[in-house]
MARZA-266172 format. One line per field, with one value per atom (N, C-alpha, C, O): residue number from 1; atom name; y, x negated, z negated; residue in three letters; chain. Coordinates in Angstrom, 1 decimal. Layout:
BEGIN
guba (NUM ...) $
torza (CA ...) $
py (Y ...) $
px (X ...) $
pz (Z ...) $
lolo (ala ...) $
drenpa (A ...) $
//
This chain:
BEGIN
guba (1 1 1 1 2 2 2 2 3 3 3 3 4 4 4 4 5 5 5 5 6 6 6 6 7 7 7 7 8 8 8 8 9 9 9 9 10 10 10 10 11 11 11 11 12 12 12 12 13 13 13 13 14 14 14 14 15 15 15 15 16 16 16 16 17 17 17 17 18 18 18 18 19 19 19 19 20 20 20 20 21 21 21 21 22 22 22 22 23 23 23 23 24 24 24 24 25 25 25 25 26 26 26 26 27 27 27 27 28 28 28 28 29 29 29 29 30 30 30 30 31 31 31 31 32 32 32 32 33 33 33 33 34 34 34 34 35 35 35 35 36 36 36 36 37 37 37 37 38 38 38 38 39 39 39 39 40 40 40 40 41 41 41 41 42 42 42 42 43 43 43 43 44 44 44 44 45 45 45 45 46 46 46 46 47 47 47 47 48 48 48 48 49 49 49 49 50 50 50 50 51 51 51 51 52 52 52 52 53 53 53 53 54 54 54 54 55 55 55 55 56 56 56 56 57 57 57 57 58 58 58 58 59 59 59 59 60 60 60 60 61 61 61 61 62 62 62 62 63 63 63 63 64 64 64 64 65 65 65 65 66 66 66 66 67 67 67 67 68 68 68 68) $
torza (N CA C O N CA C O N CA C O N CA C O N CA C O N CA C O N CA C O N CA C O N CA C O N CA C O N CA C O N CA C O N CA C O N CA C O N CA C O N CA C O N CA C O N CA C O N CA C O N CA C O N CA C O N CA C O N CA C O N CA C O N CA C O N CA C O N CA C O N CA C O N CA C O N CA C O N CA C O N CA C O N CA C O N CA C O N CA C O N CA C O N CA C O N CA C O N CA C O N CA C O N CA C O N CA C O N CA C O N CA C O N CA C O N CA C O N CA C O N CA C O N CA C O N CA C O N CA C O N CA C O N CA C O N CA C O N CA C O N CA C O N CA C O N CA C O N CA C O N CA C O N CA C O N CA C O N CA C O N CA C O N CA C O N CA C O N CA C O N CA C O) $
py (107.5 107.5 107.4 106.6 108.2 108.2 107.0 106.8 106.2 105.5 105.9 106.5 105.3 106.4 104.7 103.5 105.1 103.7 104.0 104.7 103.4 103.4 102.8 101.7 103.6 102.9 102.4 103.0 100.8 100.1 100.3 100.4 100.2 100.6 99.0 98.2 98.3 97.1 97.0 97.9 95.7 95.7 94.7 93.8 94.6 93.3 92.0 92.1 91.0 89.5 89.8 90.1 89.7 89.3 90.2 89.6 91.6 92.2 92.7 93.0 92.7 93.3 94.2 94.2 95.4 96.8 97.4 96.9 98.5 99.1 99.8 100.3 99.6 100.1 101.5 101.9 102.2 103.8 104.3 103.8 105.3 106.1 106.5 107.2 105.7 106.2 104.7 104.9 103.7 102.7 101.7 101.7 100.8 99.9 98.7 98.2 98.5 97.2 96.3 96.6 95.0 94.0 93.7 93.7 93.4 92.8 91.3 91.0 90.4 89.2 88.5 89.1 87.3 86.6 86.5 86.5 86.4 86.2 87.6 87.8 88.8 90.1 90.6 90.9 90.6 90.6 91.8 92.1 92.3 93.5 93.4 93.4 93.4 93.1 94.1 94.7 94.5 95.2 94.4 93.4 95.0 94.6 94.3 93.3 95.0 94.9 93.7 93.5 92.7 92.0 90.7 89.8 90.8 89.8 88.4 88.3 87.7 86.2 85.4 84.1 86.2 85.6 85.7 86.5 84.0 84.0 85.4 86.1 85.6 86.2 86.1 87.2 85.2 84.3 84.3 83.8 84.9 85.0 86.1 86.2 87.2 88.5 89.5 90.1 89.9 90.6 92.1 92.6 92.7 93.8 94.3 93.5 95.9 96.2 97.9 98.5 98.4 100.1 100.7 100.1 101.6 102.3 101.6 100.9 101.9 101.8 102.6 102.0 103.4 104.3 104.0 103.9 103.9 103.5 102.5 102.7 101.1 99.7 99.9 99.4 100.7 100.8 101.4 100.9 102.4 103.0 102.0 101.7 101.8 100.8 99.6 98.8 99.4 98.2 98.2 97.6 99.1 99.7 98.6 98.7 97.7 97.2 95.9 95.4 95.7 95.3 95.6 94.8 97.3 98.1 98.7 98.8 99.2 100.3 101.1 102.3 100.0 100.4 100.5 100.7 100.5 100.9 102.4 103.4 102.2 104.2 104.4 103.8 105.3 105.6 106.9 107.1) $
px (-75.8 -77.2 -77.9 -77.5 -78.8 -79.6 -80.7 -81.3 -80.8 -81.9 -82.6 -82.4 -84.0 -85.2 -86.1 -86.1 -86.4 -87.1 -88.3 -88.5 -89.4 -90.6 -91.4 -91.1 -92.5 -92.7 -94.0 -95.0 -93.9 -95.3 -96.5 -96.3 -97.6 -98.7 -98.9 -98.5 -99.2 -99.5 -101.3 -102.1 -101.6 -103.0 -103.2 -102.3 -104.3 -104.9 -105.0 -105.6 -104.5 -104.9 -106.2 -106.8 -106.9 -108.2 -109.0 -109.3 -109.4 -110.2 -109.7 -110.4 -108.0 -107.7 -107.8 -107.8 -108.0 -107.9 -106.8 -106.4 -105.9 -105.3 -105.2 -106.1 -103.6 -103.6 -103.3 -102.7 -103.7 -103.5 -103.3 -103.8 -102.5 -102.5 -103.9 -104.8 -103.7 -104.8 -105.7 -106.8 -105.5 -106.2 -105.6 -104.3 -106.3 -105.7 -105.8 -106.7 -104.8 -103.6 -103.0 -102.6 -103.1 -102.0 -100.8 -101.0 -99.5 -98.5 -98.3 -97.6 -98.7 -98.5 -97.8 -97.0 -97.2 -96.4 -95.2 -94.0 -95.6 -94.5 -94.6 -94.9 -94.5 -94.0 -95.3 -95.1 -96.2 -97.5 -98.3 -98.1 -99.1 -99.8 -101.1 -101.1 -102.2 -103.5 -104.6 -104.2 -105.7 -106.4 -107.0 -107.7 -106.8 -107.6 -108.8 -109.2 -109.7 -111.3 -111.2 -112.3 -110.4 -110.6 -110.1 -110.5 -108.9 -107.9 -108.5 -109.5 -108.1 -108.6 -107.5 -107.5 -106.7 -105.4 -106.1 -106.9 -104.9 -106.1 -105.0 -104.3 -104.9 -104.1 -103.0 -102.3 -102.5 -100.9 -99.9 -98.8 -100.6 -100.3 -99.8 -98.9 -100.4 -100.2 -99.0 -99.3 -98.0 -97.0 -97.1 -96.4 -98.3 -98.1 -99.6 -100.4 -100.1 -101.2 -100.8 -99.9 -101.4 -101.6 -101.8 -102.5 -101.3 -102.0 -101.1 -100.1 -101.4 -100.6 -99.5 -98.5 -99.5 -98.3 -97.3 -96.1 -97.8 -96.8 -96.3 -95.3 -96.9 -96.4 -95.0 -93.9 -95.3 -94.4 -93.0 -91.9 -93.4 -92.2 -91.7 -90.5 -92.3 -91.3 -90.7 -90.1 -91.1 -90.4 -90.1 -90.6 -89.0 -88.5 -87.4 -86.9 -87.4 -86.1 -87.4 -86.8 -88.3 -88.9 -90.1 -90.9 -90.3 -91.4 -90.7 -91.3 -89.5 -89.1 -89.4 -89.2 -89.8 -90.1 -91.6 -92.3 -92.2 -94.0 -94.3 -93.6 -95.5 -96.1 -96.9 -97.9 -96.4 -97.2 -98.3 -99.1) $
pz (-115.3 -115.5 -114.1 -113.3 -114.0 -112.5 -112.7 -113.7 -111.7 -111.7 -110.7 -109.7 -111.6 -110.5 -109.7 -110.2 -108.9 -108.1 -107.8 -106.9 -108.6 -108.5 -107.2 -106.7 -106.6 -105.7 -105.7 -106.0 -105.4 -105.7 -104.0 -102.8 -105.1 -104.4 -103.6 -104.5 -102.7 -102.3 -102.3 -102.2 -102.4 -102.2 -101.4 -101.5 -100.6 -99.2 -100.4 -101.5 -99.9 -100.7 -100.6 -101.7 -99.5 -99.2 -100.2 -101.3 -100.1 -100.8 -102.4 -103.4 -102.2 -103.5 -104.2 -105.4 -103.0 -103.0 -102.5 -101.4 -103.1 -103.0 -101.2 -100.5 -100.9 -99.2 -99.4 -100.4 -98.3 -98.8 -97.3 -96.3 -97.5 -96.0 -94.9 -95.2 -93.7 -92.6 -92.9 -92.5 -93.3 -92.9 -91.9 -91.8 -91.2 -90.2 -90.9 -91.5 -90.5 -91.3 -90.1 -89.0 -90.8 -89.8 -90.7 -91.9 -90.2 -90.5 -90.6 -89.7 -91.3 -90.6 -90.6 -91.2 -90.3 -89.8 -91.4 -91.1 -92.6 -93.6 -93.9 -95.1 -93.2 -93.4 -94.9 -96.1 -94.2 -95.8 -94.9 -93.7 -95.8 -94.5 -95.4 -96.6 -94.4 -94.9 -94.5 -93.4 -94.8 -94.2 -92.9 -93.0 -91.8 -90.7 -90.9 -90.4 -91.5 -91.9 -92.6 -92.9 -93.3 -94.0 -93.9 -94.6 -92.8 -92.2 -91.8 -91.1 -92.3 -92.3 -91.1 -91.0 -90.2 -90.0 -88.4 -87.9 -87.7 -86.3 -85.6 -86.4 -84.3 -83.7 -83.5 -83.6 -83.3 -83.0 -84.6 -84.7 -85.8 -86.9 -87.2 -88.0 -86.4 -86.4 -86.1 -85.1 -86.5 -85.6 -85.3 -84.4 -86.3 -85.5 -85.9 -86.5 -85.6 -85.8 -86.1 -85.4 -86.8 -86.8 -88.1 -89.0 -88.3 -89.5 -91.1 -90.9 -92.3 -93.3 -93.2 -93.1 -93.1 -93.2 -91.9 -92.1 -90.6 -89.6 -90.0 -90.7 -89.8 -90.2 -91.3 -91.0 -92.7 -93.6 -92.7 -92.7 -92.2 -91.9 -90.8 -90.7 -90.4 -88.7 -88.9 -88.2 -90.2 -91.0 -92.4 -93.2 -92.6 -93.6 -94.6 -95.7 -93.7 -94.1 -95.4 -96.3 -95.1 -95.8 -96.6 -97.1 -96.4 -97.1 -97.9 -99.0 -98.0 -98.4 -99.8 -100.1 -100.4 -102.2 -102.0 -103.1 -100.9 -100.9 -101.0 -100.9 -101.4 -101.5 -100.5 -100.3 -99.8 -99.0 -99.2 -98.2) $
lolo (unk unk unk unk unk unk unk unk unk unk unk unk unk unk unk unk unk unk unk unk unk unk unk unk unk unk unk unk unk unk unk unk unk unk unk unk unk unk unk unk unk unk unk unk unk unk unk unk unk unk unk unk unk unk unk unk unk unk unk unk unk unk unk unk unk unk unk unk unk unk unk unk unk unk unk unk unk unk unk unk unk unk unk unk unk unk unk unk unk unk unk unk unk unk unk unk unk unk unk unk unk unk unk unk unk unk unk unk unk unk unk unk unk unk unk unk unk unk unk unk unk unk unk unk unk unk unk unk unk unk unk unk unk unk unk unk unk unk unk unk unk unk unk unk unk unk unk unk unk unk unk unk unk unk unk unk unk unk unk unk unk unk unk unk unk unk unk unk unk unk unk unk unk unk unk unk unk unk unk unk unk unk unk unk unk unk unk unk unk unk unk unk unk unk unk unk unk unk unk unk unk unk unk unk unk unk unk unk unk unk unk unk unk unk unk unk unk unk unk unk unk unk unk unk unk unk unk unk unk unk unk unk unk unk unk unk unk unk unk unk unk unk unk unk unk unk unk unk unk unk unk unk unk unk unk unk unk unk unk unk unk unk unk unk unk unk unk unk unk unk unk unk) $
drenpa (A A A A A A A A A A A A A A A A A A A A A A A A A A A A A A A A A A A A A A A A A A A A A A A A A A A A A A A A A A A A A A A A A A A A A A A A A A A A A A A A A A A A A A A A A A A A A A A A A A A A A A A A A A A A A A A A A A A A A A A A A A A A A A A A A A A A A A A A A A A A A A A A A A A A A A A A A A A A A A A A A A A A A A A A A A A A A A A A A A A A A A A A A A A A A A A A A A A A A A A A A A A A A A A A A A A A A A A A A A A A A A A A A A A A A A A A A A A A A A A A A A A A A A A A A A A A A A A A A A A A A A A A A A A A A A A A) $
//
């Protein structure tokens, strides 16, 4: 039997809107990705910065079931 792997949409804690390709996103420190416009997190919390779709892919090993 084929199993099919659904891939979940993520949404920002803060605003609780859906992340979607071409917005800017932080990664932060417990591997969570937030909208930058919305990020409550100081700097030193931060590990990475750039788009939704980059972030997922450069860190696959813990995005991997996201939609991009």
């Amino acid at each position: 039997m084929k199993q099919i792997m659904e891939k979940n949409v993520p949404h920002c804690i803060f605003c609780e809107e859906e992340m979607v390709a071409g917005q800017f996103v932080y990664l932060d420190g417990i591997n969570g990705i937030v909208h930058a416009k919305c990020s409550e997190w100081k700097e030193d919390f931060i590990q990475d910065k750039g788009k939704y779709e980059e972030i997922v892919s450069k860190y696959p090993l813990y995005f991997e079931k996201l939609k991009v």
